[in-house]
C-alpha positions in Angstrom: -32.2 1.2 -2.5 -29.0 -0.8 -2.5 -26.6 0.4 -4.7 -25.1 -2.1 -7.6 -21.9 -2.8 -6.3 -19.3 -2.9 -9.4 -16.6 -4.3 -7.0 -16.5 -5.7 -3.8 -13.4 -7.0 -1.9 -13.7 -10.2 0.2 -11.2 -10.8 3.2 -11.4 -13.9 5.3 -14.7 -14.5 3.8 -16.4 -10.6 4.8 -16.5 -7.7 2.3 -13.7 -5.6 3.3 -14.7 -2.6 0.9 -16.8 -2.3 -1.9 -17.5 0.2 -4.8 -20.3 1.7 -7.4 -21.2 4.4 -9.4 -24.8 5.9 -9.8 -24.8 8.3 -11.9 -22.0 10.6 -11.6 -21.2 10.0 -7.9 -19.2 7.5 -6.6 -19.8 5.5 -3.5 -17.5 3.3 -1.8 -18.2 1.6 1.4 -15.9 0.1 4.3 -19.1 -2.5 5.6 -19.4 -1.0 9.5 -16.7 1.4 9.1 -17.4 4.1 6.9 -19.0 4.9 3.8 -18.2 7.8 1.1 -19.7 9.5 -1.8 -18.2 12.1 -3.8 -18.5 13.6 -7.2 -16.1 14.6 -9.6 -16.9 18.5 -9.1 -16.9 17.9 -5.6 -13.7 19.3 -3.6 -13.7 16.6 -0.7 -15.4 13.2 -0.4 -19.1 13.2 2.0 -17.8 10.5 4.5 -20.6 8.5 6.8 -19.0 6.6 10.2 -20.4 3.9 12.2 -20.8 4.0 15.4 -18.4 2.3 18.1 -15.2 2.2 16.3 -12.3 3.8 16.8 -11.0 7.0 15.4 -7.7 5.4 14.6 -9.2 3.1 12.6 -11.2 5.7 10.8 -8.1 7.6 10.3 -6.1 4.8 8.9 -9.1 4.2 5.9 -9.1 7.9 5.7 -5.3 8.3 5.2 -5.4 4.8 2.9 -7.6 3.5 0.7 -10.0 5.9 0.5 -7.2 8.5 -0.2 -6.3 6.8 -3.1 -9.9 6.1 -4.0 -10.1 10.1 -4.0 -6.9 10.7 -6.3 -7.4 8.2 -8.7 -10.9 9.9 -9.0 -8.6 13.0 -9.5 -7.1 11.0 -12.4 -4.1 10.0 -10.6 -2.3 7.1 -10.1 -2.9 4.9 -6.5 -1.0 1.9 -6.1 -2.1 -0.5 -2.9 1.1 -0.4 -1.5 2.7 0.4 1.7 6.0 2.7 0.8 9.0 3.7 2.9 11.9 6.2 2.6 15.5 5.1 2.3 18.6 6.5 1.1 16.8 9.4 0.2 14.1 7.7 -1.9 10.9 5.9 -1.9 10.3 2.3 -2.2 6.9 0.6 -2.6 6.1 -2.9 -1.1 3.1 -3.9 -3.7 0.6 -6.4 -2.8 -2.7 -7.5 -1.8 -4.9 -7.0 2.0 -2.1 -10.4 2.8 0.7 -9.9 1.5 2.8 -8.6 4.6 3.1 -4.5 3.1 2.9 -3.7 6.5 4.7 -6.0 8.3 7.3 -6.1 5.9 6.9 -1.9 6.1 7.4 -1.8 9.9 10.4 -4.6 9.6 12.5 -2.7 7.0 11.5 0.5 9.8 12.9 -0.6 12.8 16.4 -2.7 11.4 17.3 0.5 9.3 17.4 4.4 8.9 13.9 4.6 7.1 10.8 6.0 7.8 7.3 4.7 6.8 5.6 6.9 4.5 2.2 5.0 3.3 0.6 1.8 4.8 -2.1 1.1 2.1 -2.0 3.3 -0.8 0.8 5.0 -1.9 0.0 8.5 -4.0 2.4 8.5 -7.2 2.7 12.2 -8.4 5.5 14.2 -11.3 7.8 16.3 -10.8 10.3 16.8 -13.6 9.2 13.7 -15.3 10.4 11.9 -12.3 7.8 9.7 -10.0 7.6 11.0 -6.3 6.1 9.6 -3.3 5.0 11.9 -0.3 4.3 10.8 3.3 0.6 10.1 3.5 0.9 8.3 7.0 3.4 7.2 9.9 1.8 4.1 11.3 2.3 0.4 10.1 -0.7 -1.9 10.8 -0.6 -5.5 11.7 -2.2 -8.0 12.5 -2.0 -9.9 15.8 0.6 -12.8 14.8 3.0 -10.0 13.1 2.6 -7.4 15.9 3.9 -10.5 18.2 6.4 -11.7 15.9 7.5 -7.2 16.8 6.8 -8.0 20.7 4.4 -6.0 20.5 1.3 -7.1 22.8 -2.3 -5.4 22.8 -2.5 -5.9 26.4 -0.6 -3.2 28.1 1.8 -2.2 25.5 1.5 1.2 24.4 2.8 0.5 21.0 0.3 -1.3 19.8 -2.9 -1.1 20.3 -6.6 -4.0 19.6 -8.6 -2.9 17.1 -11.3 -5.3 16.7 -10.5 -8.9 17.2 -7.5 -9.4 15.6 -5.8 -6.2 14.1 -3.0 -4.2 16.0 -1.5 -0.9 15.1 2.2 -0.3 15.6 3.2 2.8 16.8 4.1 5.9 14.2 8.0 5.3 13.1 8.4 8.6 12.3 6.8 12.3 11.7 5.5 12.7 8.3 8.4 13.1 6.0 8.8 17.0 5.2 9.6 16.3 1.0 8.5 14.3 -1.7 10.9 11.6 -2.3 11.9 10.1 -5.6 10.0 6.9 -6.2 13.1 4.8 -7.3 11.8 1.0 -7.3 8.2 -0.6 -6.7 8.6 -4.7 -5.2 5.9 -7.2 -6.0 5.2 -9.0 -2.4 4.6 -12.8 -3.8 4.6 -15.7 -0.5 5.6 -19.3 -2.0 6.9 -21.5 0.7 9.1 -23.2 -1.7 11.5 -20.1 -1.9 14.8 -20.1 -0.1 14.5 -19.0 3.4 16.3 -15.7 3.0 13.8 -14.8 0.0 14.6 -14.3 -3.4 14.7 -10.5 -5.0 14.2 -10.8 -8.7 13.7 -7.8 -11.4 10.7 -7.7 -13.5 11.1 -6.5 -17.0 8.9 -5.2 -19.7 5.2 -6.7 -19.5 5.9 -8.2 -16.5 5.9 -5.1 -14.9 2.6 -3.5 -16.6 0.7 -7.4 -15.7 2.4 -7.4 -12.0 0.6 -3.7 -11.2 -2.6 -3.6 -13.0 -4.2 -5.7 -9.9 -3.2 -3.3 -7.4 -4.3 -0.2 -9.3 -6.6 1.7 -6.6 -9.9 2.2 -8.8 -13.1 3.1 -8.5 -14.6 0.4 -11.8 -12.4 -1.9 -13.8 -15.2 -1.7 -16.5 -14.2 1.7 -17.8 -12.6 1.3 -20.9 -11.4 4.9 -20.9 -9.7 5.2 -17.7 -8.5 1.4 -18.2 -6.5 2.9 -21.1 -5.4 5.7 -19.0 -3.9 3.6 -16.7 -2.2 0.9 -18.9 -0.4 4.8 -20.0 0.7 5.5 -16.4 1.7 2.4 -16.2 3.9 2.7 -19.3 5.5 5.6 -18.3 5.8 4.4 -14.6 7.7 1.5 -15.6 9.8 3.0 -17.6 11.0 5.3 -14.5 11.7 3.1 -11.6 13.2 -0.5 -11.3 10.7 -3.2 -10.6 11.1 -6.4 -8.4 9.5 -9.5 -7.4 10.3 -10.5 -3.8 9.3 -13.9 -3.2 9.7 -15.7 0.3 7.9 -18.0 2.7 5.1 -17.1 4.6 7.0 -17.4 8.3 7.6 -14.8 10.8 10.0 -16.4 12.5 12.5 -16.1 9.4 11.0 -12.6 8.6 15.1 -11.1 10.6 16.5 -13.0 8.1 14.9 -12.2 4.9 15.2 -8.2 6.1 18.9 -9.0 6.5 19.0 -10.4 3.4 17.1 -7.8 1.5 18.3 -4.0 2.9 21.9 -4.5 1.0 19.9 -4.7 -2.1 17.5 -2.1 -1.5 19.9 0.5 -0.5 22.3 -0.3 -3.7 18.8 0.7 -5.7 19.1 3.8 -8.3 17.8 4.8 -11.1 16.2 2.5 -13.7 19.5 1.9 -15.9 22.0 1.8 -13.1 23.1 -1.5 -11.8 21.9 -3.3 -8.6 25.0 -2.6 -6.3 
């Protein structure tokens, strides 16, 4: 019996993942990747792989969105985000399956001291009332036109590697970071090909902040009324934690040197929610 899918999402026009509940276990499915069940007395997900593809890519689904799937079922909070470490925190890149987390990720890796610490979901536990991110995964995947834009080449390159027709992996940045960081700032990935070249970092205040994250919430049904209020909560009390920015730039990867250039300043001078932008 197929199940009643309560959410699917659709990627250059195929399902990339889809979700449903039937009774009280979950399913999520990766359509010829894997498939998981799980329910919430369960201690570990009951994962299903297809044949032919490759471990790394099982791994990376693993490690990512299936991860957060798993803690949000946990009742935590799972933000589609790729994350790095710098200056001794943790700073999310938030946006979509196109948004350029990873490539922005693996740019902000190899110009600076920072180490990539989620590619697709980043965990957000407490500690002390204070947010923290902890490494989850090493490795920034790209697609074709942004592993070239790294010179990186699928043919004969050992950093990057075809999986499929048109994904490529760069190669780890770094060993899993031994600590939790402080989660200090979370930064809204928006493309508009009207804003200046260099990009534009602007900070998100109030509602603004609660509206810009709710669509990248990791969740298993957006129908739930219950757990929709639980997370409008973590939300709350997320917000009020970290500083929150929209980074809006063109979609070009030939200006993607400049726009790092432009943004590391400001992310280094990040602190705390009510100190000022250095």
């Amino acid at each position: 019996m197929t199940p009643a899918w309560s959410e699917e999402v659709v990627v250059d026009g195929a399902v990339a993942y889809r979700v449903a509940r039937e009774g009280d276990e979950f399913l999520a499915e990766w359509p010829g990747i894997l498939s998981m069940r799980m329910r919430c007395d369960e201690d570990a997900p009951r994962i299903a792989t297809s044949r032919g593809v490759e471990p790394a890519f099982i791994e990376k689904v693993r490690r990512g969105f299936l991860a957060g799937l798993v803690f949000h079922l946990r009742g935590g909070l799972a933000i589609h985000a790729s994350s790095i470490a710098i200056n001794g925190g943790a700073i999310a890149l938030v946006g979509d399956s196109r948004a350029g987390k990873s490539t922005t990720a693996a740019a902000l890796a190899l110009a600076a001291t920072t180490t990539v610490l989620a590619d697709d979901a980043t965990l957000v536990e407490w500690q002390h009332d204070r947010p923290i991110v902890r490494a989850t995964e090493s490795t920034s995947w790209l697609r074709e036109d942004a592993a070239r834009a790294f010179g990186l080449s699928p043919e004969g390159d050992k950093t990057a590697h075809r999986v499929g027709d048109e994904i490529d992996a760069l190669s780890s940045t770094g060993a899993h970071a031994p600590r939790a960081f402080d989660l200090r700032a979370l930064i809204i990935l928006v493309f508009d090909d009207e804003a200046p070249q260099a990009g534009c970092l602007r900070p998100l205040e109030g509602l603004l902040q609660i509206r810009a994250l709710l669509p990248a919430i990791i969740r298993w049904d957006r129908q739930d009324p219950e757990r929709g209020r639980a997370e409008v909560d973590a939300l709350a009390k997320l917000s009020g934690s970290v500083r929150m920015f929209e980074w809006t730039r063109p979609r070009d990867l030939t200006l993607l040197p400049l726009q790092i250039e432009a943004m590391l300043p400001q992310l280094r001078g990040v602190s705390l929610p009510h100190s000022n932008l250095r």
